[in-house]
N, CA, C and O atoms as a Maestro MAE file, in Angstrom:
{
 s_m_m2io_version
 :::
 2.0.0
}

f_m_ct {
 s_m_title
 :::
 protein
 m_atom[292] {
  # First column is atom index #
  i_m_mmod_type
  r_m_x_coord
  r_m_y_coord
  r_m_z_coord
  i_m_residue_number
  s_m_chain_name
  s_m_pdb_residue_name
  s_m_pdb_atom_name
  i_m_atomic_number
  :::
  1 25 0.841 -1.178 0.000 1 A "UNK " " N  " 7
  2 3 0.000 0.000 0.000 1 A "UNK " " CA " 6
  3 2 0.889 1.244 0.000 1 A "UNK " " C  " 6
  4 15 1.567 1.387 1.017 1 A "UNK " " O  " 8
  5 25 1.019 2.250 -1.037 2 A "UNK " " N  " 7
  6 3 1.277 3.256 -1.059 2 A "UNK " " CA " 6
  7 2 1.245 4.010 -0.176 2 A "UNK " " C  " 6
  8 15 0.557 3.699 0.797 2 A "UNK " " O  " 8
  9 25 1.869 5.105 -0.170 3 A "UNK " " N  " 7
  10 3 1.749 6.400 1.019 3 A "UNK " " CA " 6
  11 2 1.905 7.662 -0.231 3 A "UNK " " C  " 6
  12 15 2.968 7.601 -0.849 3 A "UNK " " O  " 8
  13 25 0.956 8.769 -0.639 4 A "UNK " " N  " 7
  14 3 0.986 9.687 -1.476 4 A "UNK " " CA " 6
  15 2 0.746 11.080 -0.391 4 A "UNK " " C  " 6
  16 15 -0.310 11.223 0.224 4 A "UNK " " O  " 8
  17 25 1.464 11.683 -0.323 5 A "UNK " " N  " 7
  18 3 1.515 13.521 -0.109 5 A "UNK " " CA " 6
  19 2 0.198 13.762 -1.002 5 A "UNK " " C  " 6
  20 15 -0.140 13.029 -1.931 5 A "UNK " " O  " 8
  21 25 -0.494 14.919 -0.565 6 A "UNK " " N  " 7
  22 3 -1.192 15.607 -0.670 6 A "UNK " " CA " 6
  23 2 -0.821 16.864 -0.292 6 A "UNK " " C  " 6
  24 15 0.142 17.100 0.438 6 A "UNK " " O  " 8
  25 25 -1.958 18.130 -1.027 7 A "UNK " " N  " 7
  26 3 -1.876 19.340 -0.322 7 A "UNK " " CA " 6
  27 2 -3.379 20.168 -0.713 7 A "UNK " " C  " 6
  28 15 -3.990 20.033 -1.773 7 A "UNK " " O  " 8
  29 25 -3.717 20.907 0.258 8 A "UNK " " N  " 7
  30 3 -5.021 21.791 0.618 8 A "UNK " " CA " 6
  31 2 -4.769 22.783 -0.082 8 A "UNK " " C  " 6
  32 15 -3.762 23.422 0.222 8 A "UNK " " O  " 8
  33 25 -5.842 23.376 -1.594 9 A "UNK " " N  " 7
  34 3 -5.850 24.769 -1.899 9 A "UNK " " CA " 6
  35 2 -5.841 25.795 -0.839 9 A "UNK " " C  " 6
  36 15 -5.164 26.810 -0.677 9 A "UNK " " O  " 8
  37 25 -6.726 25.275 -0.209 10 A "UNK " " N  " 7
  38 3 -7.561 26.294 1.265 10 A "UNK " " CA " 6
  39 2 -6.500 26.584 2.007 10 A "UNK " " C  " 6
  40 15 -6.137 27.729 2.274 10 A "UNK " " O  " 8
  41 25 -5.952 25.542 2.374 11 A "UNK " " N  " 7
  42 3 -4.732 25.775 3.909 11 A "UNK " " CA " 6
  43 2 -3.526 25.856 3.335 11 A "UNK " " C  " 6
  44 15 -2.812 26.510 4.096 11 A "UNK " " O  " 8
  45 25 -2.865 25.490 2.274 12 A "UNK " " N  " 7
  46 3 -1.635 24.920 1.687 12 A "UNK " " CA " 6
  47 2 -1.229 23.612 3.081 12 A "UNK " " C  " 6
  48 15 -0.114 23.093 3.025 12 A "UNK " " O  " 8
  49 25 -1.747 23.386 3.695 13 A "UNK " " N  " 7
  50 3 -1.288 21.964 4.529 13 A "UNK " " CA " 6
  51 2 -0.525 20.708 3.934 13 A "UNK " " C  " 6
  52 15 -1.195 19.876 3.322 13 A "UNK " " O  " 8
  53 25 0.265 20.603 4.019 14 A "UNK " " N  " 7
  54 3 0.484 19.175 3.107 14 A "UNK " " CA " 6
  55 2 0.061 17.785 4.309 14 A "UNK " " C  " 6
  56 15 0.127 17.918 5.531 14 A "UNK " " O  " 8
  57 25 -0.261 16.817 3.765 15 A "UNK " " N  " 7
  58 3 -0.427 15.583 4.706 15 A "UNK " " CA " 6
  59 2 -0.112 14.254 3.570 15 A "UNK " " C  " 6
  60 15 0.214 14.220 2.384 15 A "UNK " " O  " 8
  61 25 -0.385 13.263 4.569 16 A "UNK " " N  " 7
  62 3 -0.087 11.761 3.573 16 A "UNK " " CA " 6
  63 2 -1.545 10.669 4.081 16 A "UNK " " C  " 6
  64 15 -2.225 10.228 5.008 16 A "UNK " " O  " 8
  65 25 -1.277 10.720 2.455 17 A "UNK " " N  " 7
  66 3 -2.879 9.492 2.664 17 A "UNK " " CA " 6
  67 2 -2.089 7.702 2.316 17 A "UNK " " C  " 6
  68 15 -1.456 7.314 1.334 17 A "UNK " " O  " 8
  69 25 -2.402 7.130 3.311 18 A "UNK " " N  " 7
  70 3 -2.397 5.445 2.725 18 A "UNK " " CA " 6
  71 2 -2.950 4.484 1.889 18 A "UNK " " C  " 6
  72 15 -3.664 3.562 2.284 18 A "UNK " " O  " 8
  73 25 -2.549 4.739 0.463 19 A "UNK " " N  " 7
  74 3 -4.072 4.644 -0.014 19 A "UNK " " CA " 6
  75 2 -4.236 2.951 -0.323 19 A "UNK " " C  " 6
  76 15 -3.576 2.129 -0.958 19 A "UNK " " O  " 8
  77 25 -5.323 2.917 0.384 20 A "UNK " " N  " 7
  78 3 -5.716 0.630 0.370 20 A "UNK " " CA " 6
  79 2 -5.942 0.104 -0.783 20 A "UNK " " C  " 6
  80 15 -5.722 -1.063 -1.106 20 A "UNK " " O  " 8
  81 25 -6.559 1.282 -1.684 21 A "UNK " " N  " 7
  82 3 -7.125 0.761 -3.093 21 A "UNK " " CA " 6
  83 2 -6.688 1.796 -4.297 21 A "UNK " " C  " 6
  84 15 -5.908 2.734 -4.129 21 A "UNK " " O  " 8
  85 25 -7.331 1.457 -5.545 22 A "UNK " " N  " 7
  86 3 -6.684 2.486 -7.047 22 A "UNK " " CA " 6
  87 2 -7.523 3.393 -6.559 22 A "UNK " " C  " 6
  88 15 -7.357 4.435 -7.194 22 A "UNK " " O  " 8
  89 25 -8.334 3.511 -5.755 23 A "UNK " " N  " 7
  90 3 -10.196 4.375 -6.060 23 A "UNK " " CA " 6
  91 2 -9.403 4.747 -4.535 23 A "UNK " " C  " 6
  92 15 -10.157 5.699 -4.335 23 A "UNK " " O  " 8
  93 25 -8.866 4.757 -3.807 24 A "UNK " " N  " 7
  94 3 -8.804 5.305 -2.664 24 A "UNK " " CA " 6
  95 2 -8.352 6.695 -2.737 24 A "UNK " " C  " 6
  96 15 -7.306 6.841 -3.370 24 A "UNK " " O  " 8
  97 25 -8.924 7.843 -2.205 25 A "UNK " " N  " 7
  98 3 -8.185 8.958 -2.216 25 A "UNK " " CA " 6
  99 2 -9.143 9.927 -1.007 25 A "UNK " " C  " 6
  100 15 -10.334 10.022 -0.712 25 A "UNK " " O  " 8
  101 25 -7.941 10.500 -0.575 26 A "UNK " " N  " 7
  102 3 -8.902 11.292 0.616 26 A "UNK " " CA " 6
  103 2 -9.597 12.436 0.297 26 A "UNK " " C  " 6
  104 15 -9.056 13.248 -0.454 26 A "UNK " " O  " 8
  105 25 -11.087 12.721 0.885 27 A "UNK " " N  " 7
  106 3 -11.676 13.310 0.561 27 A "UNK " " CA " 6
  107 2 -12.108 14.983 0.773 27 A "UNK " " C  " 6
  108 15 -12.877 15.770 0.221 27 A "UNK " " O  " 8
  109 25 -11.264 15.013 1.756 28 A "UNK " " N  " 7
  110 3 -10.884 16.263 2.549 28 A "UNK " " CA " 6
  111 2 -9.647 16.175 3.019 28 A "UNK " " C  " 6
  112 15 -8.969 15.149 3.082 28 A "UNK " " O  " 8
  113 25 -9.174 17.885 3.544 29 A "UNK " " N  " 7
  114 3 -8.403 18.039 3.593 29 A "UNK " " CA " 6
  115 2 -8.465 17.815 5.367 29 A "UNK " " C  " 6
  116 15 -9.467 18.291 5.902 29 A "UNK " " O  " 8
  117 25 -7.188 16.944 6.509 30 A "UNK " " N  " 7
  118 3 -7.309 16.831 8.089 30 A "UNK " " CA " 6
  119 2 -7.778 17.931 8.583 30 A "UNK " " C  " 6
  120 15 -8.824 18.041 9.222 30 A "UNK " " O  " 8
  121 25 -6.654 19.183 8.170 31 A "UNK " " N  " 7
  122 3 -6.605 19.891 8.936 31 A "UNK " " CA " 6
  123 2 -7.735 21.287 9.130 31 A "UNK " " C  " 6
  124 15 -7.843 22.029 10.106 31 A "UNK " " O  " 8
  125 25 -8.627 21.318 7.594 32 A "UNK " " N  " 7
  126 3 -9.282 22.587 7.657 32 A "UNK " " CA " 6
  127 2 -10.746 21.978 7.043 32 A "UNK " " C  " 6
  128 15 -11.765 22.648 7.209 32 A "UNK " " O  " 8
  129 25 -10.800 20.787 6.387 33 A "UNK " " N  " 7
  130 3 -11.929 20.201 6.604 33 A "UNK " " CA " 6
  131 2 -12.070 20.164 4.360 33 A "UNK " " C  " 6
  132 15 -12.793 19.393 3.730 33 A "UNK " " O  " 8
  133 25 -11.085 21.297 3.717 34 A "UNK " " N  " 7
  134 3 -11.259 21.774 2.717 34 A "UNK " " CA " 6
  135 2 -11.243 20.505 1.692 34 A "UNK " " C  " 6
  136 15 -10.582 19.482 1.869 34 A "UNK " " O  " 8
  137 25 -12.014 20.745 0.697 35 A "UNK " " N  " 7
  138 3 -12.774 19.555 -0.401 35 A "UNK " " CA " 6
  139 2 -11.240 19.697 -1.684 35 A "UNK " " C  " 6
  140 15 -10.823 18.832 -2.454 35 A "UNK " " O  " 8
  141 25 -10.956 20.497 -1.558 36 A "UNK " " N  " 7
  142 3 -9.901 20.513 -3.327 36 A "UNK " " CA " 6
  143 2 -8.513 20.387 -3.350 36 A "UNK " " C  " 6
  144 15 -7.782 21.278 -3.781 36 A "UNK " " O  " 8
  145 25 -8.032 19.106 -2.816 37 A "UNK " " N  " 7
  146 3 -6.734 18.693 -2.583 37 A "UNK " " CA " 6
  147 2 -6.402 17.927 -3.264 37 A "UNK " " C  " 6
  148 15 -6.977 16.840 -3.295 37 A "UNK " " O  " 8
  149 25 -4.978 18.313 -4.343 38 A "UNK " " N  " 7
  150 3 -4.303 17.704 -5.302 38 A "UNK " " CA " 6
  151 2 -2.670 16.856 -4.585 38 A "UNK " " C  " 6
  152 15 -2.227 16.991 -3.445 38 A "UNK " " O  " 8
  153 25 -2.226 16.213 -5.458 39 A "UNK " " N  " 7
  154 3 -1.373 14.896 -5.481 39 A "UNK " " CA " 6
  155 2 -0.545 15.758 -4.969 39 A "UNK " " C  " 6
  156 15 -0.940 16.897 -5.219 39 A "UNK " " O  " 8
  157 25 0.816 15.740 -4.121 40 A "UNK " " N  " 7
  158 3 1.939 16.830 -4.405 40 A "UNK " " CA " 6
  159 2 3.125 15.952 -4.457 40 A "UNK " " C  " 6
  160 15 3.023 14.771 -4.124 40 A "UNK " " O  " 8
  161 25 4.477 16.561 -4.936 41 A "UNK " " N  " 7
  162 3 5.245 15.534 -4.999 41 A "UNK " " CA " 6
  163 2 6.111 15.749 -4.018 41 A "UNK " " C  " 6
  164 15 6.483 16.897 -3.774 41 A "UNK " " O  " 8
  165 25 6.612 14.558 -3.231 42 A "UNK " " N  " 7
  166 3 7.400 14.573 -2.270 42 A "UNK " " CA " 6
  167 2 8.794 14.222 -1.985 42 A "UNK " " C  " 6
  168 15 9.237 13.254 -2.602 42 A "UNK " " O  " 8
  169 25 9.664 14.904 -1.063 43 A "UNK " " N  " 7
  170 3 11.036 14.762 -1.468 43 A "UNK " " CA " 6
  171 2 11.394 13.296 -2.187 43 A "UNK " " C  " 6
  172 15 11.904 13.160 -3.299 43 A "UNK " " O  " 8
  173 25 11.008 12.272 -1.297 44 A "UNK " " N  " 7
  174 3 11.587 10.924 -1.667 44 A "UNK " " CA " 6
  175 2 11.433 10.473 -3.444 44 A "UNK " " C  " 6
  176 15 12.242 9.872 -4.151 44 A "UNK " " O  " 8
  177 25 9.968 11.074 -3.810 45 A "UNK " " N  " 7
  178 3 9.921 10.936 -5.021 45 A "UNK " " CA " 6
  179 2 10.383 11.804 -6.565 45 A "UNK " " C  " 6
  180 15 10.222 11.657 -7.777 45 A "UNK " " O  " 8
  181 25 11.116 12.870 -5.512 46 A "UNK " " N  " 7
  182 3 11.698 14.009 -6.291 46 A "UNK " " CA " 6
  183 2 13.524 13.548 -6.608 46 A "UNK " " C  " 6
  184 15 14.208 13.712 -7.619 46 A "UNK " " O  " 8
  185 25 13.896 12.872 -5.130 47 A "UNK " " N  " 7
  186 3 15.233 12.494 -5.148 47 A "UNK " " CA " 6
  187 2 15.774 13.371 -4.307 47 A "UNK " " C  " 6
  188 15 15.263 14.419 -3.914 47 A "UNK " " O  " 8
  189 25 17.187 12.772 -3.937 48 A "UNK " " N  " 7
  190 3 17.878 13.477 -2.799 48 A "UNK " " CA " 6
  191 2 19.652 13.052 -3.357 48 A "UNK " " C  " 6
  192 15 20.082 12.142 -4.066 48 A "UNK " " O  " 8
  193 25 20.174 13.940 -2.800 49 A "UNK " " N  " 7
  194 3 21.726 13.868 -2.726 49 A "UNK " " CA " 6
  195 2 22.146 13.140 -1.427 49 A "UNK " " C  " 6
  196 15 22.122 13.226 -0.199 49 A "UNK " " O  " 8
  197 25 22.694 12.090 -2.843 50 A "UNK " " N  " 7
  198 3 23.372 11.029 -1.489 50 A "UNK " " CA " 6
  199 2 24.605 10.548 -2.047 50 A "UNK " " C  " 6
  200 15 25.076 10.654 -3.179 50 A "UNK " " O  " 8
  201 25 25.136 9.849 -0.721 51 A "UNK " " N  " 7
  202 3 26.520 9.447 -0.826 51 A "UNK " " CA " 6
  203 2 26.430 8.173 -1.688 51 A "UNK " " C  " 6
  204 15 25.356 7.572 -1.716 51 A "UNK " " O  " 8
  205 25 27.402 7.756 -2.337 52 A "UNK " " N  " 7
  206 3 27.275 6.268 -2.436 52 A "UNK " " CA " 6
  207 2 27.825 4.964 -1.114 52 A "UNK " " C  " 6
  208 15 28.601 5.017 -0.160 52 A "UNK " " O  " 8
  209 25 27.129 4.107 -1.579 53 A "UNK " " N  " 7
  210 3 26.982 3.769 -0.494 53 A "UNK " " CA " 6
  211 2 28.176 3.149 0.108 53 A "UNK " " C  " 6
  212 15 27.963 2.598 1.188 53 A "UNK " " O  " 8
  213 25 29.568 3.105 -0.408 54 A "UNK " " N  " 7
  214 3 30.505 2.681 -0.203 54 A "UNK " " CA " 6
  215 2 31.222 3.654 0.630 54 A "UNK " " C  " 6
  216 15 32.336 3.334 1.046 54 A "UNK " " O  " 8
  217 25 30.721 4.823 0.933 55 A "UNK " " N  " 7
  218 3 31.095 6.028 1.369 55 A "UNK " " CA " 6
  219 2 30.766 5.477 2.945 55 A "UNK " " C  " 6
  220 15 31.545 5.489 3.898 55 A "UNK " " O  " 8
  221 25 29.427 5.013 2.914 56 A "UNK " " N  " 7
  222 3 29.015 5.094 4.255 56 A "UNK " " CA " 6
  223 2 29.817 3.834 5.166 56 A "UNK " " C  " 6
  224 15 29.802 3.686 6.388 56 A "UNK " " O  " 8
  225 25 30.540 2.961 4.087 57 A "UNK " " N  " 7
  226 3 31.423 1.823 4.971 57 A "UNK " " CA " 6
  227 2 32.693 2.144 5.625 57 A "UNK " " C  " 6
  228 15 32.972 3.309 5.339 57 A "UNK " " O  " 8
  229 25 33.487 1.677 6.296 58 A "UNK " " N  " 7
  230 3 35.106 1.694 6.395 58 A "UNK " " CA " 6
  231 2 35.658 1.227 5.659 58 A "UNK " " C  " 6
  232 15 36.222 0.156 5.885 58 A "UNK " " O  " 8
  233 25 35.727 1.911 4.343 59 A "UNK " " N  " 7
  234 3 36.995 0.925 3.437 59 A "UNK " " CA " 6
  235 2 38.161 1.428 3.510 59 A "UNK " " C  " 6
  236 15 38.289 2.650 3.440 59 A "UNK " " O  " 8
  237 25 39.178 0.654 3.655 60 A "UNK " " N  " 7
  238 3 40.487 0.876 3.341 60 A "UNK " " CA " 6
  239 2 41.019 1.250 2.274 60 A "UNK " " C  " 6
  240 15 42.243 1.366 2.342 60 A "UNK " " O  " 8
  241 25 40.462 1.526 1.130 61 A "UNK " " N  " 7
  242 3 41.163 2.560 0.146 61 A "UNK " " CA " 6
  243 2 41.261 3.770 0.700 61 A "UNK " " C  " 6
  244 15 42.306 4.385 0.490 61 A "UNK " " O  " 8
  245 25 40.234 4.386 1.514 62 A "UNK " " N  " 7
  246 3 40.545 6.068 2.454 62 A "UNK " " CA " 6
  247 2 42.080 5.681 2.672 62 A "UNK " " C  " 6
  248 15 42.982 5.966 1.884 62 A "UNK " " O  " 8
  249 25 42.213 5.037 3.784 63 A "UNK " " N  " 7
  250 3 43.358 4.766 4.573 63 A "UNK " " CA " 6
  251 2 44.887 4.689 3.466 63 A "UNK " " C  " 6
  252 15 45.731 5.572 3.313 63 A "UNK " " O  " 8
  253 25 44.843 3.673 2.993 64 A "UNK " " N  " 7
  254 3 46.129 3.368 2.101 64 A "UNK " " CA " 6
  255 2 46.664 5.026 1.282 64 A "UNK " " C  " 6
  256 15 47.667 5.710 1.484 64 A "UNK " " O  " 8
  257 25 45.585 5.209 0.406 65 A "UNK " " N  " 7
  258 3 45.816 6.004 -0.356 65 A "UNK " " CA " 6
  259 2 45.501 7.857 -0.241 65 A "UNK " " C  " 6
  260 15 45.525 8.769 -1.067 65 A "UNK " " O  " 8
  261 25 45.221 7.773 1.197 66 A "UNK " " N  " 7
  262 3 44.956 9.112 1.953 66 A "UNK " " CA " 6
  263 2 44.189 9.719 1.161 66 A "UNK " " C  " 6
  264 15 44.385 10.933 1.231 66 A "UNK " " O  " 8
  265 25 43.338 9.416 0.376 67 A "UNK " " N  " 7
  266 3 42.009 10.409 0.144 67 A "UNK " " CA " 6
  267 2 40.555 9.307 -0.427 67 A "UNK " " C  " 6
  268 15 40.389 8.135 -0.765 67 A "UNK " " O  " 8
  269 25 40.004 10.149 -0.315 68 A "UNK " " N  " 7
  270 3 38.774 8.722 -0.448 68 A "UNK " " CA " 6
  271 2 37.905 9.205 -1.582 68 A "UNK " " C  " 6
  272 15 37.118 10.152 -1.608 68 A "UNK " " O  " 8
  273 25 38.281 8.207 -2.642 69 A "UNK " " N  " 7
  274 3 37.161 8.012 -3.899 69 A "UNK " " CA " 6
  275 2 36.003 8.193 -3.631 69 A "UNK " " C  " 6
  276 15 35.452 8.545 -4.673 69 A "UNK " " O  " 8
  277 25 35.484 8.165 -3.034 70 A "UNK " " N  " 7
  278 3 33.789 8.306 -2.001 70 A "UNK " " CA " 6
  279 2 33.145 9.585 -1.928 70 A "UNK " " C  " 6
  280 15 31.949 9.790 -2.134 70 A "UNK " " O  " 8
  281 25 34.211 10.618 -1.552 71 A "UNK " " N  " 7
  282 3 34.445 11.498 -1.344 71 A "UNK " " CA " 6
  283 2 33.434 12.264 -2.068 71 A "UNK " " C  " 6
  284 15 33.178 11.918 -3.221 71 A "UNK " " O  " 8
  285 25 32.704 13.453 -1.446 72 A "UNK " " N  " 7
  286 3 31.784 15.042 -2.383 72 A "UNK " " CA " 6
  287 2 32.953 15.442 -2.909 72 A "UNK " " C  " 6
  288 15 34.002 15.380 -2.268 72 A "UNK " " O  " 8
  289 25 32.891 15.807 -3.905 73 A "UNK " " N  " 7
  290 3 33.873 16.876 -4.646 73 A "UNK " " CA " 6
  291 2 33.292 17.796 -4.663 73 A "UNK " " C  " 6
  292 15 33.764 18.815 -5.167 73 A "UNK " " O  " 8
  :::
 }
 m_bond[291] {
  # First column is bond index #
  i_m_from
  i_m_to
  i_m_order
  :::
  1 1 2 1
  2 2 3 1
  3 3 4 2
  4 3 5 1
  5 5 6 1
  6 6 7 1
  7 7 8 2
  8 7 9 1
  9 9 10 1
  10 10 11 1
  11 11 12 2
  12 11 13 1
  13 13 14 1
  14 14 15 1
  15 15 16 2
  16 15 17 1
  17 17 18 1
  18 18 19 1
  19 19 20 2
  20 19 21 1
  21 21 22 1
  22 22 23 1
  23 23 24 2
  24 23 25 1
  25 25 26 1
  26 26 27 1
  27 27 28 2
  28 27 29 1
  29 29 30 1
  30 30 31 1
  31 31 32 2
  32 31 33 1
  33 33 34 1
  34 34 35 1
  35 35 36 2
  36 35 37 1
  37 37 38 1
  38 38 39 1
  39 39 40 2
  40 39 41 1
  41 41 42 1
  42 42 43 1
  43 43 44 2
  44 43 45 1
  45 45 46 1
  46 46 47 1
  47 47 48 2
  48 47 49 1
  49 49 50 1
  50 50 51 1
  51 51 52 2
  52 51 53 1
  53 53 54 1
  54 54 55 1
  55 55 56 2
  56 55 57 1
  57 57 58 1
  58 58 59 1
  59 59 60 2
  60 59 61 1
  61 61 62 1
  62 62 63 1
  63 63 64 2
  64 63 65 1
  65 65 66 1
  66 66 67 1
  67 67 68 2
  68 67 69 1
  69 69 70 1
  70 70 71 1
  71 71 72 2
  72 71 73 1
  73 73 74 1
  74 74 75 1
  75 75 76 2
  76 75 77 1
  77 77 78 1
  78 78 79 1
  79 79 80 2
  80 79 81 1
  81 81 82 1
  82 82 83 1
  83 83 84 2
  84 83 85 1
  85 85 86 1
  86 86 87 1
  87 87 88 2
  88 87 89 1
  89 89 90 1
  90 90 91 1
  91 91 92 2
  92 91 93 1
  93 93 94 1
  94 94 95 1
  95 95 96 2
  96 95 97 1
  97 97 98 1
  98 98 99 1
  99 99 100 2
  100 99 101 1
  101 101 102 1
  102 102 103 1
  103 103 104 2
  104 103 105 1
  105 105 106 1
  106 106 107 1
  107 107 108 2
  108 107 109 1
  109 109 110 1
  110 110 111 1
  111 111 112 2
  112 111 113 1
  113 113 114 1
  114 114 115 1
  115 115 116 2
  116 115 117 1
  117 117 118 1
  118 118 119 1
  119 119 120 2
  120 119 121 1
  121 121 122 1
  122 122 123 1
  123 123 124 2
  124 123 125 1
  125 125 126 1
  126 126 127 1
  127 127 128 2
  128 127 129 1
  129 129 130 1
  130 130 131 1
  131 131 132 2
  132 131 133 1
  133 133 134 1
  134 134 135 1
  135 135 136 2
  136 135 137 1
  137 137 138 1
  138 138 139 1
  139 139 140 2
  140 139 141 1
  141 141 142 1
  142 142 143 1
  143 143 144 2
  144 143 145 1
  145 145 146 1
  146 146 147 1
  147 147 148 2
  148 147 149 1
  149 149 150 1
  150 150 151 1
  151 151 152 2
  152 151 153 1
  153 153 154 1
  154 154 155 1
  155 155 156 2
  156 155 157 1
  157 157 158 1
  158 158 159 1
  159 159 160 2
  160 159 161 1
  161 161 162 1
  162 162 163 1
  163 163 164 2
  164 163 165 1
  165 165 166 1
  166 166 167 1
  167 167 168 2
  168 167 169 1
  169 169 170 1
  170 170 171 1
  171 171 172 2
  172 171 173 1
  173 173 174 1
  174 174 175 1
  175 175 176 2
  176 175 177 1
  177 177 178 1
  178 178 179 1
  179 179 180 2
  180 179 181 1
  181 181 182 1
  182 182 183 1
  183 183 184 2
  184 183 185 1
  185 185 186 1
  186 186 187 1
  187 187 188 2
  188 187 189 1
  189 189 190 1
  190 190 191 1
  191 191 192 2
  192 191 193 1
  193 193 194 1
  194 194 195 1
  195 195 196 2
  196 195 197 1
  197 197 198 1
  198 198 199 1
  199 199 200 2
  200 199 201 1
  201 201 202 1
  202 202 203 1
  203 203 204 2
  204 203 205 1
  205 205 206 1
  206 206 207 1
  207 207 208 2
  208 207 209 1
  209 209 210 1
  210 210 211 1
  211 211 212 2
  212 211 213 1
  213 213 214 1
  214 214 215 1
  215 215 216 2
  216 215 217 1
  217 217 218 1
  218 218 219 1
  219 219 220 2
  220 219 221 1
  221 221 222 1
  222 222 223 1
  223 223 224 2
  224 223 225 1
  225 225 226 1
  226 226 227 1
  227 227 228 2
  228 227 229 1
  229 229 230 1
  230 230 231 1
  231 231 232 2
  232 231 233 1
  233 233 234 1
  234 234 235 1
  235 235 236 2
  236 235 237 1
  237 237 238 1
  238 238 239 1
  239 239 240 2
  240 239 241 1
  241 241 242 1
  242 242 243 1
  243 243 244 2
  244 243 245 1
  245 245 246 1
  246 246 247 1
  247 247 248 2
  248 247 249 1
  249 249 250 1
  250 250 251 1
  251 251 252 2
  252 251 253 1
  253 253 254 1
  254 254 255 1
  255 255 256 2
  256 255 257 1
  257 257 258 1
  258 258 259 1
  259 259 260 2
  260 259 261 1
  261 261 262 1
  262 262 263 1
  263 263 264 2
  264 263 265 1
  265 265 266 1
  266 266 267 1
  267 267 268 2
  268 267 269 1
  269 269 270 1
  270 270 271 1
  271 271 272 2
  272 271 273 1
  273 273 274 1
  274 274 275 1
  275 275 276 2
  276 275 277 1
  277 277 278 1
  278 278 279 1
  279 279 280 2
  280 279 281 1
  281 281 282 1
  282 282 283 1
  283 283 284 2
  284 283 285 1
  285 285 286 1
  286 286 287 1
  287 287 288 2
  288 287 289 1
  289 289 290 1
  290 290 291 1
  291 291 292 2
  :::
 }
}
């Protein structure tokens, strides 16, 4: 089951609906009660800056070769 962001014309609120089914979608908005709330897109599905993940281990190439391929440039 999905988890989709939403957001309120009325409030700009953003929230997250769980949705159980294709036809599931919430019908109001939690916080102000408001009827006209569209999809919004959310960081995870926008993308993020990340390390690779070899970055996040102890490898010994840092060590040997005193700088680490891993590394932000």
């Amino acid at each position: 089951m999905p988890i989709y962001e939403y957001e309120c014309a009325a409030c700009q609120q953003r929230f997250e609906h769980l949705l159980k089914s294709v036809t599931d979608t919430p019908k109001s908005c939690p916080a102000c009660g408001g009827k006209k709330i569209t999809k919004a897109l959310s960081a995870f599905s926008v993308g993020a800056d990340r390390k690779p993940a070899a970055a996040a281990s102890n490898c010994s190439s840092c060590h040997a070769s005193g700088s680490c391929p891993n590394a932000r440039r």
